[in-house]
Every structure is written in structure tokens, then in C-alpha cells.
N, C-alpha and C positions, 0 to 999 in steps of 0.2 A: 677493646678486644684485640689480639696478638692475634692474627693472620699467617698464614703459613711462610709466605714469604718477608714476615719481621723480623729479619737476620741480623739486624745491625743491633749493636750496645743500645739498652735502653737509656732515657734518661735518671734515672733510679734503678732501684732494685727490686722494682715492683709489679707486676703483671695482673692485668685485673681480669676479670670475669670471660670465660669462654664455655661455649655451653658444649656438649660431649659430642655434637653429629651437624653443629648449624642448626639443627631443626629443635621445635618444644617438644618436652618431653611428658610423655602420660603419666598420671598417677592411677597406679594401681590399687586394690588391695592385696588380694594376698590370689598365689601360685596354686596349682593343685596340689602338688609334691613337687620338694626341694630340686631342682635342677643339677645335674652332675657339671661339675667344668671341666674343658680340657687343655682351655690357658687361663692363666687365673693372673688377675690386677698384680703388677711390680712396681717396685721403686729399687732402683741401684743407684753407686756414685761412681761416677769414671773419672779420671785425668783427661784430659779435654788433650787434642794432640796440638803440640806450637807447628808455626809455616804460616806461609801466605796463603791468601784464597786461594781459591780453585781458579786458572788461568781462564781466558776467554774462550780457548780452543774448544776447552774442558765442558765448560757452561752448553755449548754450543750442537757437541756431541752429545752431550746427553739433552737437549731438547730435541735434536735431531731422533734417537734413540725413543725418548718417550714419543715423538710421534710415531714412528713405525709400529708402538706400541698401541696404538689408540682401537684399532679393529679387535686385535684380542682380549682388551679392554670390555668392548662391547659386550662381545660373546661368553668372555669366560666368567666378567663380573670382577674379577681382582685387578685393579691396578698397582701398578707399580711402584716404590718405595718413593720417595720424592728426595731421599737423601740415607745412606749411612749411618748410624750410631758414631759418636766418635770411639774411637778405640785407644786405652793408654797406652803410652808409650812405658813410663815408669810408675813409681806411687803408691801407695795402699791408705787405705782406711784404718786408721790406729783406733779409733773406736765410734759408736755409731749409738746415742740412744734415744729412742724414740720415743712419745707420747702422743696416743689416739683417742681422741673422746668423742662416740657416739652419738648423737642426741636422738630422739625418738623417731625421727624418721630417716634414722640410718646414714645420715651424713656425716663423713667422718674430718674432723677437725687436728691437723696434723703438726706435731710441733717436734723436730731434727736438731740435737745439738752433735756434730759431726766435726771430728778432729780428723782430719786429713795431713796425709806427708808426702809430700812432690818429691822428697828425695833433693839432690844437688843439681836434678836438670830441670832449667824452669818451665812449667807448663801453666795455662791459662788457667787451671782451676778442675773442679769436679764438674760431674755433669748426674743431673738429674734424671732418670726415664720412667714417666707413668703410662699405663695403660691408653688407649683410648676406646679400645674394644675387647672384649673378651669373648671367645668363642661358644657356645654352649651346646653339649654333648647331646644332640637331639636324635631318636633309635633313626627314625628318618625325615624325609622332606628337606630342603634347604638348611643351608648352613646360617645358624642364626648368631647374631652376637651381642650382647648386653653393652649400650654405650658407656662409659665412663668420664664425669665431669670434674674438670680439675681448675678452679681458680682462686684468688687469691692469695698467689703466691709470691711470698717476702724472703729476702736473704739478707741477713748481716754477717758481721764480720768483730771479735773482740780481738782477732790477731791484728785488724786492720788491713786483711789484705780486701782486693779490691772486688766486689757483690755487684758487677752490671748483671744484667741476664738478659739472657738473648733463647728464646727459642725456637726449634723446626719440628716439623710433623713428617712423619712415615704413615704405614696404611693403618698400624700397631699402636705405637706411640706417640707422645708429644715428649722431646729432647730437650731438657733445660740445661743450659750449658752458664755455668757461673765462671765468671773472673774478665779478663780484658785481655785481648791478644795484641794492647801495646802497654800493658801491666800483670806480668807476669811472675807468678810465685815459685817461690822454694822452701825447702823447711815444711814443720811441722804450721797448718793454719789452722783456725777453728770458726767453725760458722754456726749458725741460727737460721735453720731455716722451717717455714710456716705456709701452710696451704691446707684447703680445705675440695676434700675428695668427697663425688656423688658416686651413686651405683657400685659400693664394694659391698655391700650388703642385700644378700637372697631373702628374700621369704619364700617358706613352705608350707605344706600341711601340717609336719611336725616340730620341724627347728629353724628357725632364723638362722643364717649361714653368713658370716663376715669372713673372707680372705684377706690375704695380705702376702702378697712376695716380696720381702724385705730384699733379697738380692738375687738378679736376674743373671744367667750364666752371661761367659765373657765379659767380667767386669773385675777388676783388680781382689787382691790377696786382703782380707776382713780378720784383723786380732780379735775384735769383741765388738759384741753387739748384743743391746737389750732394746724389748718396746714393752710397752704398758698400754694396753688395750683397757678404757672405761666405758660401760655401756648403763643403761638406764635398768638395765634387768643384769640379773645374775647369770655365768655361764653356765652351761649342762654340760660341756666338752669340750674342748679344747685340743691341738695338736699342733708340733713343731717337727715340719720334713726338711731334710737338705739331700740335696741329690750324690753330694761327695760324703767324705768322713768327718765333716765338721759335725761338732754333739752339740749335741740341743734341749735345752730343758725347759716347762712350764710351770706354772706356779698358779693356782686359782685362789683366788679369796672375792668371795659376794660380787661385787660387778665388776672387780680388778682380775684382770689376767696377766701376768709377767711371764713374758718369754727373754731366754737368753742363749747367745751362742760364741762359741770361741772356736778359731782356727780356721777360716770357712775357705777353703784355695779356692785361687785365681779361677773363673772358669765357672764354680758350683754354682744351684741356685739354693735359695733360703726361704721355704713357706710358712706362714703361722697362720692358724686357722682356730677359728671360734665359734661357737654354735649355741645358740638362746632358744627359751624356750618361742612355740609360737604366739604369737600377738604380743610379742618383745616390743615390735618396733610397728608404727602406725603410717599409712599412705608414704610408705615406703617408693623415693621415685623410681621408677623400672623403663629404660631406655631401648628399643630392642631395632634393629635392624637385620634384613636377608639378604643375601648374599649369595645368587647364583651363581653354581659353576658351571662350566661347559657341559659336565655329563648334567646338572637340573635340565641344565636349555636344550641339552639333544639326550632324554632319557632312555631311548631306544626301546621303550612299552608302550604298550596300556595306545592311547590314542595318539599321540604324534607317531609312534610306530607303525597302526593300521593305516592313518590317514596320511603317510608319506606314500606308502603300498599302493593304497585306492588311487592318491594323486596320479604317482609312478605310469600305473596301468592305464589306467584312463585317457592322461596322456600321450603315453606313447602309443595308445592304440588308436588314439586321435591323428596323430604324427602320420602312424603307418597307412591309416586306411585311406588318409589324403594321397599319399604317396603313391597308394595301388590304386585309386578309385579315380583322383582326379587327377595328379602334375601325369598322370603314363599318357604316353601320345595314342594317338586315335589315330585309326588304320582302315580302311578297307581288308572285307577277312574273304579276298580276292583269290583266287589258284593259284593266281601265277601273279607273284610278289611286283610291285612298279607300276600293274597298267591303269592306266591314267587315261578315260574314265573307268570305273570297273565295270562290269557286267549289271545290266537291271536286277535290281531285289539285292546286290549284294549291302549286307549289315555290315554297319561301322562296329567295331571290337578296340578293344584297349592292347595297349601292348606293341613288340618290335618284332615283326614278322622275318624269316627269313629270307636270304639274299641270293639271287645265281649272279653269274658271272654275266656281263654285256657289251658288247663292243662298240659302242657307241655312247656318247655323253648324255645327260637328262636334255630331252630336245626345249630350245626356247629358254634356256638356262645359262648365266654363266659361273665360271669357277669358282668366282667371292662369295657371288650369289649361293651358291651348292657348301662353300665351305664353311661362310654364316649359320648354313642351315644344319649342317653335321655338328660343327663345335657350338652351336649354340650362343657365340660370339664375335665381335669381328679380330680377326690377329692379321697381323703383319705378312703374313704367309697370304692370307686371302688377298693382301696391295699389292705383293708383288707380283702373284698371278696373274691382277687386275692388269698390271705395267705389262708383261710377257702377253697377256690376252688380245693388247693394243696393239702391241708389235706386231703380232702374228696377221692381222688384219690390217695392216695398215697405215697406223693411227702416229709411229714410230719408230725411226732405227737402232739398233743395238752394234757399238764400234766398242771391239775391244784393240787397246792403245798399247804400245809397245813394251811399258811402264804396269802391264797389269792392271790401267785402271778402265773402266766401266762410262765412256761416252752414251749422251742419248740425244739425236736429231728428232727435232717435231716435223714430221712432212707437212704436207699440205691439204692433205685429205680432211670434210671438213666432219666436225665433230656433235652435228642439230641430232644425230639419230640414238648419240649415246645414251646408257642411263646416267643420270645426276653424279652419281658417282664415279663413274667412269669421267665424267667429264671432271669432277675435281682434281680426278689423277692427274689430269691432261693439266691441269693450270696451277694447282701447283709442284709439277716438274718443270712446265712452262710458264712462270709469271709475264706477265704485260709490267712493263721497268720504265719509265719515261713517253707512255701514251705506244711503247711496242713490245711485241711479244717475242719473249728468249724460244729463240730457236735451238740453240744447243747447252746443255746441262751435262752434269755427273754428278757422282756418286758421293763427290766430297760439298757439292753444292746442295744437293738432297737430303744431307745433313743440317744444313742451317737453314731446312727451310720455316720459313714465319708461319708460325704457330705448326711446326707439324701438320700430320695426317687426318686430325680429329676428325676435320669434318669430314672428312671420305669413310671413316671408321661411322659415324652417326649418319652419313648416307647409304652405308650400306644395312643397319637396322633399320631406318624408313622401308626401306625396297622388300624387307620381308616382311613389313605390315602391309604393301602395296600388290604383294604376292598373296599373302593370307596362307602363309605356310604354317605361322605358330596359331595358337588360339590366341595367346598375351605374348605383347610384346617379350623377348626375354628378358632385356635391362629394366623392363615394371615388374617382373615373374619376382624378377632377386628382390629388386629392390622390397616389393612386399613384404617379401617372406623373411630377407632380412629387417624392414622392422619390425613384425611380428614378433620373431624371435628373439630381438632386444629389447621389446619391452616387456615381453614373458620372462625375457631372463631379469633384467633390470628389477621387475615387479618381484620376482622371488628373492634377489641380494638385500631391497629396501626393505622388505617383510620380517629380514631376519630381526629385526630391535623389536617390533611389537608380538611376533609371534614368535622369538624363543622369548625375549625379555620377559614378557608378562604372561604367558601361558605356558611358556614353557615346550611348545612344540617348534621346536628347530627344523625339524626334519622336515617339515612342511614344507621350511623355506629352501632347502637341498631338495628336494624332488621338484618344487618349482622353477629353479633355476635350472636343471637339469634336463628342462622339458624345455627350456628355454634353446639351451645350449644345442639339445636336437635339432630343435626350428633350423637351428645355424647351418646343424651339420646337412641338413636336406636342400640348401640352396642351389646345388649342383644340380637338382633331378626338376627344379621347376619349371625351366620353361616346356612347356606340351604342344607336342606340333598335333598341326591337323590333318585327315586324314587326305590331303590333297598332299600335306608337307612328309606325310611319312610315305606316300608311295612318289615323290619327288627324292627323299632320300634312300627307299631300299632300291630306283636306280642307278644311287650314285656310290652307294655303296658295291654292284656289282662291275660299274664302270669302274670302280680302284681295283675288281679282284683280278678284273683283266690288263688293266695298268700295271700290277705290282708282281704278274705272273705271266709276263709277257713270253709267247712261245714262236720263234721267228721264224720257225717254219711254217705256222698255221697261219703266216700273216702274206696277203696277196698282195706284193707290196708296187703292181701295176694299181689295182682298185682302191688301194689305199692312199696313195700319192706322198705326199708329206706330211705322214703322221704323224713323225717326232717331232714337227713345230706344233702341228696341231693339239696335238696332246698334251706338250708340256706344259701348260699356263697349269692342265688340270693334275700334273702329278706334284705340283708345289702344293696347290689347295688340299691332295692327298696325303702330304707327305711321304712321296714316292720319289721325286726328283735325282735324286740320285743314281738310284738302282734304274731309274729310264733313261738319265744320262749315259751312265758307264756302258750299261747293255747297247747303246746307238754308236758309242765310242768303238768297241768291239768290232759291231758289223763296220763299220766305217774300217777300220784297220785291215779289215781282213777282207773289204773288195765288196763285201755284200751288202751296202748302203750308200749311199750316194746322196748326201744331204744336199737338196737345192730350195733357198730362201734369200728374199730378198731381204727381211726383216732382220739379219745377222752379221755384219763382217767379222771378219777374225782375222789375221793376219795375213791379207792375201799378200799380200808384197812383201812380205816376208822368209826369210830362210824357217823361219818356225813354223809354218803354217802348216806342218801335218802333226806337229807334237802338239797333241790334247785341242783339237780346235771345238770339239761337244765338249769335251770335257770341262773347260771353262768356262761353261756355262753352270759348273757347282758353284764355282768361286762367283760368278755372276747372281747366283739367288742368295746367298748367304751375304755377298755385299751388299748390294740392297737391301736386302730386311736389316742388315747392321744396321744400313744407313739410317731407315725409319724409326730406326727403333731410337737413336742417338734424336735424330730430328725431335721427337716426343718427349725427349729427358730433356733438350735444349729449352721446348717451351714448356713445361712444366714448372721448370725453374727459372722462366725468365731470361735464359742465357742467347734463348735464338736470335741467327743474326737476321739481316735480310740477305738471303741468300741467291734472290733472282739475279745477280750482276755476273753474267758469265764472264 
């Protein structure tokens, strides 16, 4: 049996037995009524084109190609051609006559004596194309197609030109390509060729139906051509079409039918058709295969249509009620938004209450802490606060250097009373390097430091389970609910082969993936704080409204002392920092601030020291979160140095 990929010359001129689909084929008796077709069994002859194979590149590209192709494969059911027809270059069919002999069960016995003329350019020879399926015109349901079996097929030669054969298969045809592409003809040749065809024969209720497309468009220019159809019964009808101007005539007599045709241009096709009475032909084999298209698999009625609806709704009403019922944070439904404890008898309620303004920070709280608890994650904005938080108290001085860059001194104050993460700040801007600890660091050592920030970033998600702000952790929140979401989605993409494939409900598996892809898009809204963590948060949200709306005549700035260190850790964690920089830059310029900290130098020995000395402290938060942010890609990718050696 010849395989698809038996490309090379045979050793003879012989090709044996191939069965019409791989698979055995049923015998039938007979159809209800006769089946219409809308492609019906060919045989044409081509000039085979001369050249070398198809390059490596070529080969390559198109495996490449069919795989991209393999999903729409899936879905739509039609794959891909696996090759080309060849196409002549020059050549015609000087004449063509045929002999088909019937036997009782419809198998037709084919015998070609075929004068062919290559002209003066030499080509490898003609090429043969039979059916392997033929469509059949069904009112509805899938597309069906009648297999066709083609073996035993022989070629000689009385001109002596050269009969290897070699053939390829499309989704259509099997391609019999005769001659040798390193023995190649010219002139007038003449060949002999013989095979025997399954499944070109219908049965019906009324008439037994034999086709035949003697020549299939895009195939060279046909002077003449006859076939002689013998069958075991006598014909009732008969008929000879061509698509162009070539004439065509029939001829019946008892179980001989002669057709003949002259002129047939390049391009036509050429049918002859026969029709017996019924029970002509007995266990007649009938081959049938279906072939879903994308609209069988996604029909958009009837029950994949309802039951994509019902999924849809059920779904997303699953989706949403989670959304509103359980990820919404839990609140105290208190008067007066923040106070912490509420009032006796006050009910927990769902939902984001609103905010007044406060001038003072969430008590027993700090910045990371508070900005954890807003964004629901930890950011680099929340470390640097942590660093400015330290200063401010204490913990650390802040030297900016003639060169613009960003020194940090570790004092001496000791560090048992921090949280966890405050103290990882502390160690790694300050490692211990040879059994001692670096006392002075920057901004461009902060950069390579080993391993980054992680675990300060993972210390400060401990400390909101330690707090009991959320109800779930939030990096568990996501994580769940992103895998929920990707196995809902995952489960609707794998569903697609057995529920459009064989049921035919696609749609199913698009509404499930889609309910999938929700889960995903909800990720953001899961973590739910609890009702201690949202009146922790509606007063941190009115401490930003007074950070970000700062009015400086309403501020006692004997009682207040030094706000602007004070505050600033918490306008980075707000993303305020700026506009509380500039606004302190202001009064400082114009007399009405007087910044005194010990936690800050700026160029005091300097001729610069009154150009932008707050003001550099934008360039100071936006370096440092550079800096961490670079520290994180360094270890992520392995590039970190150890960067404790000041």
C-alpha cells in the first residue's frame, strides 16, 4: 500500500491495493432515493512540471504552516491540502480512449490507451488525478462524502518512454504522476494505463447512477476523446456535459454505452453519466464519511444556542453575586466613618463607606502598613516610606552629596522594637560583610543588593495577617481565584474537540471559557478586608484628603512642630509626595517654614544650600524606588551582586 508520503519513483510501474479512507468499508444494499452530487469522481492527464524538488527551506515552511494550521483543523474539520496538483507547463492530449467494465457490484475495471505530446520542452510525463471523495448534496446536516477506492494501478509504455509512478494525496485526490524526473520526454508518447475504481457507482430507489469525469478543469488542451462504458444491465440514460464548448455525443446499445468528445480547451471539465435500471448492481460497496464545518460545530440553534445562554447567565450571575456578596469588604455601618471600636449594636454591612478628612494618621499604624492595606499589595512606594519612616525616627540619616547622589548613615539607635519588616529594611540597606555591619550605604549599592526587597515585600504581607485587616490573605485571594479561573477556562478550551466535535455544541465550550476568562478578569476585586481593616482604611483615606489638600493657614504650625518629616513617609505611601514636597518648598522660600530635622542634611556647606534643599527630596523618593525596583530585576535574573561592600 502507497502512503502518502511514497514520493519517490517506484520500483516498477505498479502500485497495489489502497483502501478509499484507511478504514473498512460497509456494504450496503440499496439508498432510499438516488443521491444528488455536487463533485462527482475525475480522472484527468497533466504534464507533470520538470525542476528540482522543493528546497529545504520550502519543506520546512510549510510544516511550519500546517502546524499553525492544526487548531482550525480541529474546529472546522477540513484540513489542509498536503500538496498541489502539478500544473503543465506545455503539452496536450492528442487522444484519450477509454474502456470501463462494470461487474455486478459496481466496481469499475479501467483500461487508458492515451497518446500524449510534451511538445519540444521535455517534461516528466502526464499525471493522473482520481477522486478520493466525492461530496454529496444533502438538503441538511453535515457534509457527507462518498469514499472512493482506487487500486491496482499499472502503466506501460509502447513508445518506450519511461512508466515509474509515484504518488501524492490532497484532502480530494490521489495524484499519479507517471515518467521519471531524471528521464524525461518529448514528442508524441503513448501509454497503457489500467486500474480498478470502487464507489463510482449510486444505487437508488429508481436508477443505479455510474459517474465519470473524464477531465477535470485546469488540465491541458484534449483533440479527442472516447470511453466505452460495459455494465451487466442495460442503460435507461445516459448523458455527456462539458463545462466549455467542446461537443459531445453518446451512443447506447444494450449494456454498451459510447461516449465521445472533440476540442475540449485547456481549463474545461468533461462528465459522462449513466443510469441503470434499479437492482442493476448487487451489495454495491458504499463508503461514507462527515465532515464537520465550523458553522456544524458552532450551529448557533436549537440546543448549543440555549445552553451557551443558560451557561453564559448562570455563570456570570455566579461571578457577580460572588463579587457583591462575598470578595466586598466588611465595614462597620458606624456614623462616623474610621472609629475604631464602633458603637455597641453597631452591624457589620458590605461595602466602601465614605471618608471625611483627618489630620492625623491611623493611630498604631504605619505607612507600608496602611499602603498594604489600600493597594491590596506590597509596591516599592510602601519600602521607601518604610526607609523615610526610619529616618524620621531615628533609625537613619539622609546625606544628599555634592554629585546629586543619595548617601544613608545607620546610627546607632537599636532596632528589638521594630516590626520584622522594618528591620529587614535596616539589614538589607545595612548588611554585616565580614562578621560587621556597613554603616554607610547608597542608592547605587541599593541597587545590587542580594536578592532584593522580597523578603521585606513578604514581610509586610505577614504583618496584615498579624493585624487581621483582610479576611484572606490577598496573595491566597488571587492566587485562588486565579486558579479557579484557569481551570474554568482551561476546562471550556479542552471541551472544545468532544463537545463541538461530536455533539456539535461549540458554543458550550465559548461560554465556558468565557466564564473562565471573568474569574480572571475579577482578580483585582478579591482580596476583602474586614471590618476592623476597612475602618483602618476609611482613616487613611481621610488622612490623604488632608495630606493632598493641604491648607497652610489652617495649620498651627507651633502644635504641629515638624510636620513635614512627619508626614512625609505617609505622603509617598499616598502618592502625594510631591505636591507636599513643593507646597513645604514654597513656605520655606518665602519665610513661612522653617524646616528643623536631624534626619536630613542637604548641603549645608554648600553655596547651594538654599536652591531646592525639600525639593530634593522628589529626586530622593523616585531614586530609591529606582533603586529597588533595579535591585528586584538584578535578582530575578540572577545578575545581583553582593552589594554590602561600601
Amino acid at each position: 500500500m502507497l502512503t502518502r508520503d511514497d514520493t519517490q519513483p517506484s520500483l516498477s510501474g505498479r502500485i497495489g491495493r489502497e483502501a478509499p479512507d484507511g478504514s473498512v468499508s460497509a456494504a450496503r444494499s440499496r439508498f432510499p432515493s438516488p443521491p444528488a452530487w455536487t463533485n462527482l469522481p475525475n480522472v484527468t492527464v497533466l504534464p507533470v512540471h520538470g525542476g528540482a524538488p522543493r528546497s529545504r527551506w520550502a519543506r520546512l515552511l510549510g510544516v511550519l504552516w500546517s502546524s499553525l494550521l492544526v487548531s482550525t483543523v480541529l474546529l472546522a474539520g477540513v484540513p489542509a491540502r498536503a500538496m498541489a496538483a502539478p500544473r503543465p507547463d506545455s503539452g496536450r492530449v492528442v487522444s484519450m480512449d477509454e474502456r470501463i467494465e462494470l461487474d455486478e457490484r459496481g466496481v469499475a475495471r479501467v483500461r487508458a490507451e492515451l497518446v500524449f505530446d510534451a511538445g519540444q520542452t521535455p517534461l516528466d510525463g502526464p499525471v493522473i488525478q482520481m477522486p478520493r471523495r466525492i461530496r454529496v448534496a444533502d438538503d441538511d446536516g453535515p457534509q457527507r462524502y462518498r469514499m472512493i477506492g482506487t487500486s491496482d494501478v499499472n502503466v506501460t509504455s509502447s513508445s518506450g518512454a519511461n512508466t515509474e509512478l509515484r504518488m501524492d494525496r490532497t484532502l480530494d485526490k490521489r495524484i499519479y504522476s507517471i515518467g521519471s524526473r531524471t528521464a524525461r520526454v518529448t514528442g508524441v508518447q503513448r501509454y497503457t494505463i489500467t486500474m480498478t475504481v470502487s464507489g463510482l457507482l449510486t444505487p437508488g430507489n429508481e436508477l443505479d447512477t455510474f459517474s465519470w469525469p473524464i477531465i477535470l478543469d485546469g488540465g491541458p488542451a484534449w483533440d479527442r476523446l472516447t470511453a466505452v462504458v460495459i455494465a451487466p444491465a442495460a442503460s435507461r440514460d445516459d448523458g455527456c456535459s462539458s463545462s466549455g464548448t467542446a461537443t459531445c455525443q453518446t451512443f447506447a446499445s444494450g449494456t454498451v454505452t459510447r461516449f465521445s468528445a472533440r476540442d475540449v480547451a485547456a481549463g474545461d471539465t468533461l462528465t459522462i453519466q449513466t443510469h441503470y435500471p434499479q437492482d442493476s448492481f448487487q451489495d454495491v460497496d458504499e463508503s461514507y464519511t462527515t465532515v464537520k464545518t465550523l458553522a456544524d460545530r458552532f450551529p448557533l440553534d436549537g440546543p448549543d444556542l440555549i445552553g451557551a445562554v443558560v451557561i453564559l447567565v448562570v455563570g456570570f450571575g455566579a461571578v457577580l453575586a460572588y463579587v457583591v456578596l462575598v470578595s466586598r469588604d466588611h465595614r462597620w455601618a458606624s456614623p462616623v466613618p474610621g472609629t475604631i471600636p464602633p458603637p455597641p449594636g453597631t452591624r457589620v454591612v458590605r461595602g466602601v463607606a465614605r471618608h471625611v478628612p483627618q489630620r492625623s494618621s491611623p493611630p498604631d499604624a504605619r505607612p507600608a502598613e496602611v499602603g498594604m492595606l489600600i493597594d491590596a499589595r506590597p509596591e516599592f512606594s510602601h519600602i521607601t516610606a518604610t526607609m523615610l519612616d526610619l529616618a524620621v525616627r531615628g533609625f537613619l540619616t539622609i546625606h544628599r552629596e555634592e554629585d546629586h547622589a543619595w548617601t544613608f548613615r545607620r546610627t546607632t539607635k537599636e532596632a528589638g522594637s521594630l516590626e520584622m519588616y522594618e528591620r529587614t529594611v535596616l539589614k538589607k540597606m545595612f548588611p554585616k560583610v565580614k562578621g560587621r555591619i556597613v554603616t554607610v550605604t547608597s542608592t547605587q549599592q541599593i541597587c545590587n543588593t542580594k536578592g532584593g526587597f522580597l523578603t521585606t515585600m513578604e514581610g509586610i504581607e505577614r504583618r496584615m495577617s498579624e493585624l487581621g485587616w483582610f479576611r484572606v490573605a490577598p496573595n491566597k485571594a488571587r492566587t485562588r481565584c486565579r486558579a479557579v479561573g484557569t481551570i474554568v477556562g482551561l476546562s471550556g478550551l479542552l471541551s472544545v474537540v468532544p463537545l463541538a466535535g461530536l455533539f456539535g455544541l461549540g458554543l458550550w465550550s465559548v461560554a465556558i471559557t468565557m466564564i473562565g476568562l471573568l474569574i480572571l478578569a475579577i482578580i483585582p476585586f478579591m482580596p476583602s478586608r474586614t471590618p476592623v481593616g476597612s475602618a483602618v482604611r476609611e482613616q487613611a483615606q481621610g488622612f490623604r484628603s488632608f495630606l493632598a489638600d493641604l491648607d497652610p493657614d489652617s495649620v498651627d504650625w507651633v502644635e504641629s512642630g515638624n510636620i513635614f518629616g512627619r508626614y512625609l513617609p505617609w505622603t509617598v505611601t499616598f502618592g502625594v509626595s510631591k505636591a507636599w514636597i513643593d507646597r513645604f518648598q514654597e513656605l520655606t522660600d518665602e519665610g513661612r517654614y522653617r524646616p528643623k530635622f536631624i534626619w536630613y542634611e542637604g548641603l549645608s556647606a554648600s553655596p547651594r544650600r538654599d536652591q531646592g534643599e525639600l525639593e530634593a527630596l522628589n529626586h530622593l523618593v523616585s531614586d530609591f524606588s529606582f533603586a529597588l525596583a533595579l535591585a528586584a530585576r538584578y535578582a530575578s535574573t540572577g545578575l545581583a551582586e553582593d552589594g554590602s561592600t561600601p
